[in-house]
C-alpha positions as CSV (number, residue, x, y, z in Angstrom):
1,X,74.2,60.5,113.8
2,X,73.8,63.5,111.4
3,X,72.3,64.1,108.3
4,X,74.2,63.8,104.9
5,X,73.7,65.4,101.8
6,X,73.2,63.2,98.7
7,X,76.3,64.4,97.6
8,X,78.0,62.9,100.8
9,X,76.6,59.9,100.5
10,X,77.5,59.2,97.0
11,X,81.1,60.6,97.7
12,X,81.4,58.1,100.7
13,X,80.2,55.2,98.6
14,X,82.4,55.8,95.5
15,X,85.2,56.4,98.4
16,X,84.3,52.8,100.0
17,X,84.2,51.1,96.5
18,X,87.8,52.1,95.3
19,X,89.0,49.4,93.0
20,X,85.9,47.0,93.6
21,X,83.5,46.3,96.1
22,X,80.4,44.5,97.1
23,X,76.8,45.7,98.0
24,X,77.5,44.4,101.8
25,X,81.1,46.3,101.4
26,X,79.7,49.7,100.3
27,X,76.6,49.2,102.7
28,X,78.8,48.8,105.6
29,X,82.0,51.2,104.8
30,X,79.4,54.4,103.9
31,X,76.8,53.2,107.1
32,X,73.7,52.8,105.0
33,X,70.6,50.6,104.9
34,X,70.3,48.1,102.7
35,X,67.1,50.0,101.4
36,X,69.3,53.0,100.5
37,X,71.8,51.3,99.1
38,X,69.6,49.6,96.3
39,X,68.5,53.0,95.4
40,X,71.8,54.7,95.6
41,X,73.9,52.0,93.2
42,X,70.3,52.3,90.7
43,X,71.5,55.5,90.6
44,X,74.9,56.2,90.1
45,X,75.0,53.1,88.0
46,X,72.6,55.5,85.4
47,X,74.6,58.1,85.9
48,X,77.5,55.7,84.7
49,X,79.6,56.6,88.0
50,X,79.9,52.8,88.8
51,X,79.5,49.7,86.5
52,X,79.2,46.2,87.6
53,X,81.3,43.4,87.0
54,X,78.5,40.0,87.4
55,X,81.2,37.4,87.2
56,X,83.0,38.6,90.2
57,X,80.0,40.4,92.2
58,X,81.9,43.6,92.5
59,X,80.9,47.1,91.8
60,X,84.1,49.2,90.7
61,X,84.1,53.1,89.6
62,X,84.0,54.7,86.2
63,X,86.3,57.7,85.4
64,X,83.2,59.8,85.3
65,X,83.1,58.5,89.3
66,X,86.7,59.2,90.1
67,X,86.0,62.7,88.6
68,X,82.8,63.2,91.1
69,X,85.2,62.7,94.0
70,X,87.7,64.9,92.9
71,X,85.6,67.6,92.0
72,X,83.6,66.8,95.8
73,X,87.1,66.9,97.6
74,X,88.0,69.8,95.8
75,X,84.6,71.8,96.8
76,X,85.0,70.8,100.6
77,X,88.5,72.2,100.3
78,X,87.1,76.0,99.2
79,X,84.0,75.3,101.4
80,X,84.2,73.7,104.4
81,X,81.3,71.6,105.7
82,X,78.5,71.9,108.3
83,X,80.4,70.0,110.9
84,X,83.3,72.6,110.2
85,X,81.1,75.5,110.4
86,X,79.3,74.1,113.9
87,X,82.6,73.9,115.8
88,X,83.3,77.6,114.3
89,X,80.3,78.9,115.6
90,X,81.0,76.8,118.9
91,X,83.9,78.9,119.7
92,X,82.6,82.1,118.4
93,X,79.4,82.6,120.1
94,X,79.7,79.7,122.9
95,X,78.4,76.5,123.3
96,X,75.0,78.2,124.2
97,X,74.7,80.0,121.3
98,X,75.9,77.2,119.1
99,X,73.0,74.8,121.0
100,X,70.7,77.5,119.2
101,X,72.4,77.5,115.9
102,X,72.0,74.0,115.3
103,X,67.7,74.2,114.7
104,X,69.1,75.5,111.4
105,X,70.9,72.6,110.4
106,X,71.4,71.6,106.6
């Protein structure tokens, strides 16, 4: 599996939430631990990108959220991602090459 960005992350777990979810919901949609999901929600609940509802169990995103993801979907648009880049470079310089290229991984 590759590596994510904390930006990916977050963007895949506001994605999973949508208009409410629960912690074994987001933990399974955006393929986390449990362990990095407790730190995850601590955060982008004080970051007010999620609230949650304790009568219903379910997580559900602020506007602040909904603006993340835009703002995230609209950066991958201008700048496309590593994975992207990698099958670029693939047909570029060759699968050898691009074997090389990938100790530099972000």
């Amino acid at each position: 599996m590759k590596y994510r960005s904390n930006t990916e992350i977050i963007d895949t777990m506001l994605r999973s939430i949508r208009s409410g979810a629960t912690k074994t919901s987001i933990m399974y949609k955006a393929y986390m631990s449990y362990a990095q999901l407790k730190e995850y929600l601590k955060l982008l609940e004080a970051r007010q990108m999620i609230t949650f509802e304790t009568e219903s169990q379910l997580y559900h995103i602020t506007e602040k959220g909904v603006r993340f993801m835009n703002a995230y979907e609209k950066i991958n648009e201008l700048v496309p991602g590593v994975t992207e880049a990698k099958s670029d470079a693939s047909r570029v310089l060759g699968n050898q090459a691009a074997q090389k290229a990938e100790i530099f991984e972000y």
